[in-house]
N, CA, C and O of each residue as an XYZ file, in Angstrom:
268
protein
N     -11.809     -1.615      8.428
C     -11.257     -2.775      7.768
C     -10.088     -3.276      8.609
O      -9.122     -2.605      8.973
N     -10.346     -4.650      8.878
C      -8.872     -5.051      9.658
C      -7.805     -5.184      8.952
O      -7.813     -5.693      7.831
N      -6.898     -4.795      9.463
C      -5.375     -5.038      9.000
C      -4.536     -6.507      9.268
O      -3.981     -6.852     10.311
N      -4.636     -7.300      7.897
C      -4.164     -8.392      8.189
C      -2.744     -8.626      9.177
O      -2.627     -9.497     10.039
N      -1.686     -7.567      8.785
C      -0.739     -7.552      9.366
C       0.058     -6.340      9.672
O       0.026     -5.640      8.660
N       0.907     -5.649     10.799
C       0.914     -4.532     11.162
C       1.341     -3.725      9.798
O       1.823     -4.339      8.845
N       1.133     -2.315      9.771
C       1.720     -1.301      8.869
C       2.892     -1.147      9.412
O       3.113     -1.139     10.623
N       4.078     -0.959      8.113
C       5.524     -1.009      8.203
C       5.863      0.209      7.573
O       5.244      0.801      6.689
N       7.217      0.600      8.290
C       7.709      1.833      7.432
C       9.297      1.180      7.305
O       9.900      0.662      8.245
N       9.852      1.347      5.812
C      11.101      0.911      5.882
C      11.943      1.602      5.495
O      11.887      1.929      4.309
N      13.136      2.137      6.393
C      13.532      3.277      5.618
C      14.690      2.880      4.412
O      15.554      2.059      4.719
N      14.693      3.479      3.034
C      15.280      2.779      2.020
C      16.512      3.694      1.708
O      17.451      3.264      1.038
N      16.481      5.110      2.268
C      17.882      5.724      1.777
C      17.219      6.837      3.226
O      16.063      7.253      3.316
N      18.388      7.104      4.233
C      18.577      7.315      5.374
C      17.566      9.039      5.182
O      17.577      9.729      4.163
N      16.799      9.354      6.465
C      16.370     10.607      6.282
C      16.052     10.626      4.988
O      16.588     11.682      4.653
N      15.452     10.106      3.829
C      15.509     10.754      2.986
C      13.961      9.901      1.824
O      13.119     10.503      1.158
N      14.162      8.200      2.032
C      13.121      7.573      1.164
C      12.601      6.367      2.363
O      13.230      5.385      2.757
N      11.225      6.843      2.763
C      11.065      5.252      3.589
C       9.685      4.924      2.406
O       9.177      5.843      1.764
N       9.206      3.398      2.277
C       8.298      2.610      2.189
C       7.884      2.128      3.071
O       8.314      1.655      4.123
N       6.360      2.351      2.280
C       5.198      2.195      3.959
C       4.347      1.538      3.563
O       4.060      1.677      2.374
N       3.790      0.813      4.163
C       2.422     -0.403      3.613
C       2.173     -1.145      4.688
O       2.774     -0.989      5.751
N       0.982     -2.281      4.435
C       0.346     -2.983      4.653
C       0.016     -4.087      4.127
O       0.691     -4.379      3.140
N      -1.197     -5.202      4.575
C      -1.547     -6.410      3.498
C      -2.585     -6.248      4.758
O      -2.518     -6.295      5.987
N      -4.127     -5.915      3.207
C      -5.359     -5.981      4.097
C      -6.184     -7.211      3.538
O      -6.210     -7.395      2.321
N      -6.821     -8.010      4.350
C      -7.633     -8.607      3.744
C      -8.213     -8.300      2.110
O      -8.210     -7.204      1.549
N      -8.737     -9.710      1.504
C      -9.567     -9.299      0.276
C     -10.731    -10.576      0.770
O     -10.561    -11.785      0.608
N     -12.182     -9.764      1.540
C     -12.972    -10.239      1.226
C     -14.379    -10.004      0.884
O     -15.239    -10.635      1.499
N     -14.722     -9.133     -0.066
C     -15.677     -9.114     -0.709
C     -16.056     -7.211      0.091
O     -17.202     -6.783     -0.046
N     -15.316     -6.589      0.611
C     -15.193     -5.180      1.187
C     -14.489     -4.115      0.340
O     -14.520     -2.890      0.461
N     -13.754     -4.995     -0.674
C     -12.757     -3.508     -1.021
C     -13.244     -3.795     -2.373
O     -13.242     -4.857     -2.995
N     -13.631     -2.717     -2.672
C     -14.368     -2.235     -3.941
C     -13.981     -2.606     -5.479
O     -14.646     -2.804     -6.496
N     -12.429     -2.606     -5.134
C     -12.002     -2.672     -7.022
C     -11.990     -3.932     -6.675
O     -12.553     -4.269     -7.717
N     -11.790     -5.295     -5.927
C     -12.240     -6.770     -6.180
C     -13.468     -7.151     -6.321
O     -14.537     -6.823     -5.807
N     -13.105     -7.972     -7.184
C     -14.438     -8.523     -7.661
C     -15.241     -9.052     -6.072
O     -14.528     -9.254     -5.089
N     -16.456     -9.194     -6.013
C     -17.076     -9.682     -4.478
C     -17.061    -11.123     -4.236
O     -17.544    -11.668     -3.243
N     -16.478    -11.696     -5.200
C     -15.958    -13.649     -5.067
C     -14.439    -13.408     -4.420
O     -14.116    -14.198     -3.533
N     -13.806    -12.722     -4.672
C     -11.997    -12.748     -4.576
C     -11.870    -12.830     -3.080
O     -12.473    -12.148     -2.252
N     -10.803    -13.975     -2.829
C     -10.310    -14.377     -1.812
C      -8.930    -14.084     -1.717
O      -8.191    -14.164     -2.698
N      -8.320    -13.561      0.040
C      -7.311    -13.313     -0.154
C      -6.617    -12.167      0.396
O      -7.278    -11.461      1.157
N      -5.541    -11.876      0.185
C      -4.662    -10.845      0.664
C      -4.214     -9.983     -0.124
O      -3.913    -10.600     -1.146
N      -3.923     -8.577     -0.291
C      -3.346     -7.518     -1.329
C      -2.405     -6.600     -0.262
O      -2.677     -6.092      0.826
N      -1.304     -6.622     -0.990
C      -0.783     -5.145     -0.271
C      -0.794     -3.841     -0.586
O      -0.722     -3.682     -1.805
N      -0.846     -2.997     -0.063
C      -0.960     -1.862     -0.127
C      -0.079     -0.774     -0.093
O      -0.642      0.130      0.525
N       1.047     -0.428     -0.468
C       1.885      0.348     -0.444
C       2.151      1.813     -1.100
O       1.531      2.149     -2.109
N       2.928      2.511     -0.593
C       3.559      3.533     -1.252
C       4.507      4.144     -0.994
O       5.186      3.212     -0.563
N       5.278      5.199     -0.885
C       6.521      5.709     -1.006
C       6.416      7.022     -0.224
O       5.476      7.734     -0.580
N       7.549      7.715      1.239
C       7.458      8.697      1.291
C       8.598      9.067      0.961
O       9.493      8.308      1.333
N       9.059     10.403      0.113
C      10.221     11.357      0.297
C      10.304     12.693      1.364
O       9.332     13.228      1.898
N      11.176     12.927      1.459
C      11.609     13.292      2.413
C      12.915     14.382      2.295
O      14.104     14.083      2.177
N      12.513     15.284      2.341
C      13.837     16.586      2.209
C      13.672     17.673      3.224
O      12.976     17.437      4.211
N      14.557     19.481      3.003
C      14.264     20.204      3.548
C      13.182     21.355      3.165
O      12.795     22.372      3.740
N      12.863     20.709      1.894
C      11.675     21.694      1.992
C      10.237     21.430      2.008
O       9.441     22.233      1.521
N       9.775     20.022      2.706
C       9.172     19.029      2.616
C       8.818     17.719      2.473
O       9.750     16.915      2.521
N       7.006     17.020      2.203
C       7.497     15.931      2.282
C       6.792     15.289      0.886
O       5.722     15.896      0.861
N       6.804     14.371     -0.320
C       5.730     13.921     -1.102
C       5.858     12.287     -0.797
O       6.692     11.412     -0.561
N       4.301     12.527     -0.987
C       3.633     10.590     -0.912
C       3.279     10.366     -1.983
O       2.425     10.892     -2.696
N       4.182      9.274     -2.168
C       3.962      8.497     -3.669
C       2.965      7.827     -3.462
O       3.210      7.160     -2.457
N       1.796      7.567     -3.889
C       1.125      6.120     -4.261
C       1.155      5.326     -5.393
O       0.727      5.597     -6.514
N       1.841      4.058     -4.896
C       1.874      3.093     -5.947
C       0.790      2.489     -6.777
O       0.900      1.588     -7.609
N      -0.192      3.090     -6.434
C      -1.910      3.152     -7.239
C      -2.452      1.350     -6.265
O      -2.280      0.971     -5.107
N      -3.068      0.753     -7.393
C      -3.849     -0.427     -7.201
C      -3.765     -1.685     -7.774
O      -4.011     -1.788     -8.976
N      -3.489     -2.567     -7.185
C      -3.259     -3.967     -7.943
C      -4.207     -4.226     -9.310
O      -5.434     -4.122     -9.322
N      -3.331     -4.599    -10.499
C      -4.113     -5.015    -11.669
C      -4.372     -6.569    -11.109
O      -3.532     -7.402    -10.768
N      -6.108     -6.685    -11.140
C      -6.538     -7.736    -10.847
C      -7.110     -8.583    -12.341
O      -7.601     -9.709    -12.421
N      -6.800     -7.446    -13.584
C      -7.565     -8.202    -15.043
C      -7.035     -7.447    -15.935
O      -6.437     -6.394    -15.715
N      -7.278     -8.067    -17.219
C      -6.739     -7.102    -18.208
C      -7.587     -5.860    -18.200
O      -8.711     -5.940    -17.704
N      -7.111     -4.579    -18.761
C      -8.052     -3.428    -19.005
C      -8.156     -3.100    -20.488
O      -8.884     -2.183    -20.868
């Protein structure tokens, strides 16, 4: 899948919280859109960062409808 625009890491509290993402295309390839949807989604999530490791947040998936 191409990457509309480069993947970023930003760091939000030094050594310690960066945010990382993307914005991939939406065209009729990524599964939870409907196969009409036009467009762009980003993709993000969260790393932490300490000394006794590391956890990746995922910010899950764009609500595209009610559930």
């Amino acid at each position: 899948m191409a990457v509309a625009q480069a993947s970023t890491s930003l760091e939000l509290a030094a050594g310690k919280l960066h945010a990382l993402g993307s914005v991939v295309p939406v065209d009729g390839r990524i599964s939870w859109f409907a196969e009409s949807a036009r467009g762009y989604t980003p993709l993000l999530c969260y790393l932490l960062t300490d000394d006794t490791g590391d956890l990746l947040v995922d910010t899950s998936l764009p609500l595209i409808r009610e559930t």
